[in-house]
C-alpha positions as CSV (number, residue, x, y, z in Angstrom):
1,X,14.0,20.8,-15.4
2,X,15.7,20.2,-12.0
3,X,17.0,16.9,-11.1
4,X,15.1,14.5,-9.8
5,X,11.4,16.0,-11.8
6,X,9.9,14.7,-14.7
7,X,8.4,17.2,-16.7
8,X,4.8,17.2,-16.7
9,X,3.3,16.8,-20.2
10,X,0.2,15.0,-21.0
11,X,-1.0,13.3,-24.6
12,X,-4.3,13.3,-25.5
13,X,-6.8,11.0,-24.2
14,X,-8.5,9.6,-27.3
15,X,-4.5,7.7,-28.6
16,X,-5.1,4.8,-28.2
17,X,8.9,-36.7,-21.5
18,X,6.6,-38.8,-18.9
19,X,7.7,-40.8,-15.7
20,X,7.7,-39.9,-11.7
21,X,8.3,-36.5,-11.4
22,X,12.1,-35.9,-9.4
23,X,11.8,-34.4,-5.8
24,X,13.8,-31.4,-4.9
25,X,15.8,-31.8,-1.9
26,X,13.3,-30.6,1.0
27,X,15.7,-28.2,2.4
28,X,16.3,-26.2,-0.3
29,X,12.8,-25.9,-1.8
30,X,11.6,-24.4,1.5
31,X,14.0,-22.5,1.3
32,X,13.2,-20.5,-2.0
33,X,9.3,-20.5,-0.7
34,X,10.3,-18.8,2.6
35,X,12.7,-16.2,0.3
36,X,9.7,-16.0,-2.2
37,X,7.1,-15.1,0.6
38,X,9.8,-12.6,1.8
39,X,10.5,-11.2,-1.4
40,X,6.6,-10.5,-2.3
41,X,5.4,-9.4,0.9
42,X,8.6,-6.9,0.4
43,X,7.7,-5.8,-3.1
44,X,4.6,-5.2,-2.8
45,X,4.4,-2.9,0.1
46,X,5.2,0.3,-1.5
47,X,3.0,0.0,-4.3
48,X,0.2,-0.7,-2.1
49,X,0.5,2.7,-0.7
50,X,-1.2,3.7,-4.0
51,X,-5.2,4.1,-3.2
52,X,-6.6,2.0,-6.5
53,X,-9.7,3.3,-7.6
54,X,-12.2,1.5,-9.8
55,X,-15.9,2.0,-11.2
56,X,-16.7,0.0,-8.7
57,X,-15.8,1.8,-5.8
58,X,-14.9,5.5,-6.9
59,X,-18.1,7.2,-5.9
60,X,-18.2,5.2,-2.4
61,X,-14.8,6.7,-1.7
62,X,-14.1,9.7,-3.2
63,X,-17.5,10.9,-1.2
64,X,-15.6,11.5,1.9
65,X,-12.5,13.2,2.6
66,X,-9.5,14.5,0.1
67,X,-8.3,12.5,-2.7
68,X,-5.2,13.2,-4.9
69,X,-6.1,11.4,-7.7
70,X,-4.0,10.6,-10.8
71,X,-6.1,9.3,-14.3
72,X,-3.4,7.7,-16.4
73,X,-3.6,5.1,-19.2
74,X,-0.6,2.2,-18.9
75,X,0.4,3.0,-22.4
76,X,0.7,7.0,-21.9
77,X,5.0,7.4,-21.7
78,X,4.5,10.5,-19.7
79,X,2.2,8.8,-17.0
80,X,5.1,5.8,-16.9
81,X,7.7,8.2,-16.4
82,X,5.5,9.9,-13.5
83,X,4.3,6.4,-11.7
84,X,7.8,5.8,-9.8
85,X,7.3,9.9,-8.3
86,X,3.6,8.8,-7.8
87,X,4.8,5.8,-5.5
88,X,7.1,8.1,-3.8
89,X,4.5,10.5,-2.9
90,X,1.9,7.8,-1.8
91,X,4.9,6.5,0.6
92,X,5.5,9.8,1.7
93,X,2.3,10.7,2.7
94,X,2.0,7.6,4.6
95,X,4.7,8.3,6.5
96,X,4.2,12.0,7.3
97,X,0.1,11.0,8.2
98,X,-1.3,13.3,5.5
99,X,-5.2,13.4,5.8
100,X,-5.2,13.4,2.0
101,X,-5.3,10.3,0.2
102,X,-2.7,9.6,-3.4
103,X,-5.1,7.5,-5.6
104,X,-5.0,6.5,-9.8
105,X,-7.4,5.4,-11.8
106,X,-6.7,3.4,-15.0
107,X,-8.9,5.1,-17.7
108,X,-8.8,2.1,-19.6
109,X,-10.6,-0.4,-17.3
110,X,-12.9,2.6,-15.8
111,X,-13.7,4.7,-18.8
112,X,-16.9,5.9,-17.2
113,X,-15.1,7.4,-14.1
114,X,-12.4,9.2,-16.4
115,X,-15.8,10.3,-18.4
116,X,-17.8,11.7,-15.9
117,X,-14.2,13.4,-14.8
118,X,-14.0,14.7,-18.0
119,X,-10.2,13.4,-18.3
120,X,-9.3,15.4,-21.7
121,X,-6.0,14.1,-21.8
122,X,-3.3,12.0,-19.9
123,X,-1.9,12.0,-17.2
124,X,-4.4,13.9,-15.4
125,X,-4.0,15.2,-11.6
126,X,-6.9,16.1,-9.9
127,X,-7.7,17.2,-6.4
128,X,-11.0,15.9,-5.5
129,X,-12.9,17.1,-2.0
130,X,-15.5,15.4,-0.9
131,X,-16.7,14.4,-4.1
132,X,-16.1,17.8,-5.6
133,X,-13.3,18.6,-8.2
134,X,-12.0,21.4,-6.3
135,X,-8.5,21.8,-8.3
136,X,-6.4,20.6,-11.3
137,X,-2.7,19.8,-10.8
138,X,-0.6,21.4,-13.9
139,X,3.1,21.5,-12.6
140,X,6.2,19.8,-12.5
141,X,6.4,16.3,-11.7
142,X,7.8,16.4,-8.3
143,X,7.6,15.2,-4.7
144,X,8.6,18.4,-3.6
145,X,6.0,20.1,-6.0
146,X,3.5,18.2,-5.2
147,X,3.5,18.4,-1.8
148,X,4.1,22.0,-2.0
149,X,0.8,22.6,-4.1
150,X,-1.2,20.2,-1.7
151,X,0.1,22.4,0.9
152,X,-1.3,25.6,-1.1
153,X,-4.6,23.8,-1.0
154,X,-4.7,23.1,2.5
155,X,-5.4,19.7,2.4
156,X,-2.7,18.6,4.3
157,X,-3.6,19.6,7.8
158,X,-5.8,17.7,10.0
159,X,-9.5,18.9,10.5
160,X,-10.8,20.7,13.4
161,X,-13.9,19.6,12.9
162,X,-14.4,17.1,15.1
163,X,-12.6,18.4,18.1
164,X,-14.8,21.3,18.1
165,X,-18.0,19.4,18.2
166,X,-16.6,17.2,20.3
167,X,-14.9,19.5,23.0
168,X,-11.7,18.9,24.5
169,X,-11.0,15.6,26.0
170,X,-11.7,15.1,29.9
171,X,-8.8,14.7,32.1
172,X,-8.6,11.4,34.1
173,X,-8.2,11.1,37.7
174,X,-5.4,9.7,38.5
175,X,-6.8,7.0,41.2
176,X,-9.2,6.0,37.8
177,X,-6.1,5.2,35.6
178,X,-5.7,1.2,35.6
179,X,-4.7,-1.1,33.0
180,X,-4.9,-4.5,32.6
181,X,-2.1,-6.6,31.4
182,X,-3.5,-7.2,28.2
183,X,-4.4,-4.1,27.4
184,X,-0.6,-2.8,28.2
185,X,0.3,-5.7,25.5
186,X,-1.9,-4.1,23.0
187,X,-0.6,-0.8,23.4
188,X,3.0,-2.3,23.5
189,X,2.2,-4.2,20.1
190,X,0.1,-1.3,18.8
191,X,3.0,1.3,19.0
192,X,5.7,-1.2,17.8
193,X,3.7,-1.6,15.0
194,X,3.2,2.2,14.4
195,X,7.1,2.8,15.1
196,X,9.0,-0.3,14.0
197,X,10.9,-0.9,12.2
198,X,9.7,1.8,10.0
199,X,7.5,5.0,10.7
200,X,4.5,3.5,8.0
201,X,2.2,1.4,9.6
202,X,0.9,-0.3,6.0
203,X,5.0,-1.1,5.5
204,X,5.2,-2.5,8.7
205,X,2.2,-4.9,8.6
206,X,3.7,-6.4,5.5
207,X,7.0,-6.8,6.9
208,X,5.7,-9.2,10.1
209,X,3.4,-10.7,7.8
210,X,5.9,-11.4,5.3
211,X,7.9,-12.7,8.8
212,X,5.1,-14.9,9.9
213,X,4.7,-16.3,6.4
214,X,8.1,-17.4,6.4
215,X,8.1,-18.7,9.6
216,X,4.8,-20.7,8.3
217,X,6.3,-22.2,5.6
218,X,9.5,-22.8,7.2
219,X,7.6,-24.9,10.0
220,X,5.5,-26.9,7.6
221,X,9.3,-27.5,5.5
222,X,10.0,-28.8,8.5
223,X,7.4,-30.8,9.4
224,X,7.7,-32.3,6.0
225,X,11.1,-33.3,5.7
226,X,10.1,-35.3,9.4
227,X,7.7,-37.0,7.8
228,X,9.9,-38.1,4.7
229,X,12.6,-39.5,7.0
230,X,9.7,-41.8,8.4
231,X,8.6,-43.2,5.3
232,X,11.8,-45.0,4.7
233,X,11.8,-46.9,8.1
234,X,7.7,-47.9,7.7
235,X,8.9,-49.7,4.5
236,X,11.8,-51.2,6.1
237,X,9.7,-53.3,8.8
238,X,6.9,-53.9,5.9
239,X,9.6,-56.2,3.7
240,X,11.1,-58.0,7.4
């Protein structure tokens, strides 16, 4: 294969000592929580990009729309050695705005979802249309080819659907173009969160959440450590 692909292979389905605990200095311990909050909210955000599908929620979602849909089992090799180009093509889609959704479902905890699917064997790659199986995926394991065979099925492109029942837009006058200062805020905030610092909305909300978390935990460090340093001084005017 070329660099960069896994080849796509699939195995078959049916495999199977007691006294007061010592205080950490206060300025250090908040300081690996803040790096901690950082450090998950960091990790976690491209994974996330992964649509998780359950029994419990497969039907409701998969009803609507296009759905890319990988069934794997976590002991399959081949679907280990494909989940790292799966993530790559959930954060690429993402980023490019793709009106079709990259989704997985663990055959293992949802057996009756890979059932009515009838998942033969693993990993299985699926293009699902609203709530149809319109197409099976049986290339190479690639970004490239993926995106390429997505392309083939036209599920990449935005619907027209609702601009044609819905006409084109009206143009406003300009005398009827006013905006409050609160609503430029919100379309200030709104496009740096679209924009910045990445082009992934999703990425970006857990970036300034992991940000505010930090800043949470650094203030309540803080706030701490004030209260510590007047502890000693209450006790001091209790014995005088």
């Amino acid at each position: 294969g070329r660099p960069g692909a896994t080849s796509y292979r699939r195995v078959d389905a049916g495999r199977a000592s007691m006294g007061p605990p010592r205080r950490q200095p206060p300025a250090r311990s908040c300081f690996a929580w803040a790096v901690l909050a950082a450090s998950i909210s960091g990790a976690s955000c491209d994974k996330d990009n992964i649509v998780k599908l359950t029994k419990f929620n497969f039907d409701n979602n998969v009803r609507q729309g296009n759905w890319f849909v990988k069934f794997y089992a976590p002991w399959c090799t081949h679907c280990q050695r494909m989940a790292p180009i799966w993530e790559k093509l959930a954060d690429q889609g993402v980023a490019k705005d793709w009106p079709v959704k990259i989704a997985e479902v663990d055959c293992t905890s949802s057996k009756d979802v890979c059932a009515k699917a009838q998942v033969k064997a693993f990993p299985m790659l699926a293009l699902i249309s609203d709530g149809v199986l319109k197409a099976s995926y049986e290339g190479e394991a690639s970004v490239v080819q993926f995106e390429t065979w997505l392309s083939s099925q036209q599920v990449l492109q935005p619907s027209d659907a609702a601009f044609s029942l819905l006409g084109p837009e009206p143009v406003a006058k300009a005398t009827e173009v006013t905006a409050s200062h609160s609503a430029a805020i919100s379309a200030i905030f709104r496009n740096l969160l679209a924009n910045f610092p990445t082009k992934s909305k999703i990425v970006n909300m857990y970036i300034y959440g992991g940000l505010l978390l930090s800043f949470l935990v650094a203030l309540l460090c803080f706030v701490f450590r004030v209260v510590d340093d007047e502890e000693p001084d209450d006790e001091h005017e209790k014995n005088h």
